[in-house]
C-alpha positions as CSV (number, residue, x, y, z in Angstrom):
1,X,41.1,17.6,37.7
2,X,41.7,21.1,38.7
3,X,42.8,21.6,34.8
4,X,39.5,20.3,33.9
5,X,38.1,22.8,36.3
6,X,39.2,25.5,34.4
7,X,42.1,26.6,37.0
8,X,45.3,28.0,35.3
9,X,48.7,26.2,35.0
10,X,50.0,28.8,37.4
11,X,47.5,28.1,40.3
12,X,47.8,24.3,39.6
13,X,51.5,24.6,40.2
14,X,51.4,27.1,43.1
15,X,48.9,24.6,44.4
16,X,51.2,21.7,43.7
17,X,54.4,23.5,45.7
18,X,56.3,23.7,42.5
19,X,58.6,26.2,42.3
20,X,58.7,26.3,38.5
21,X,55.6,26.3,36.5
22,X,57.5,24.4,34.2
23,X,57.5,21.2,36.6
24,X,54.5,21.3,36.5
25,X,53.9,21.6,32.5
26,X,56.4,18.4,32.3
27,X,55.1,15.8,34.0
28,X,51.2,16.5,35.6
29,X,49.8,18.3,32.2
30,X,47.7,15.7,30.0
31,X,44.9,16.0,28.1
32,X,41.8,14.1,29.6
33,X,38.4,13.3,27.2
34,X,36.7,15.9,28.8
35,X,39.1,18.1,28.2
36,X,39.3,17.8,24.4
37,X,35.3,17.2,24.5
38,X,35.3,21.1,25.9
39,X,37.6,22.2,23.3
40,X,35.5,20.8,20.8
41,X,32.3,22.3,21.6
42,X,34.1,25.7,22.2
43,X,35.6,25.7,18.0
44,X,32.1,24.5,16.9
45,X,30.2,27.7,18.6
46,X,33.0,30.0,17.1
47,X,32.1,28.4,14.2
48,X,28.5,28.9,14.0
């Protein structure tokens, strides 16, 4: 969720307690539908 927000991987894992970002990378990053929805619409106005 906080991903989806728009919040960086570094907050997200600050946030989270971890003290490596890459904990946080590992196991709590996926990509939701909205996600990939917003990605989407962000190449097609590039590409307009």
């Amino acid at each position: 969720m906080c991903l989806e927000a728009g919040m960086p991987l570094q907050e997200v894992s600050e946030r989270s307690g971890h003290e490596d970002i890459s904990t946080t990378n590992e196991f709590y990053i996926h990509i939701t539908d909205k996600m990939k929805k917003t990605s989407i619409g962000k190449l097609h106005e590039r590409t307009s």
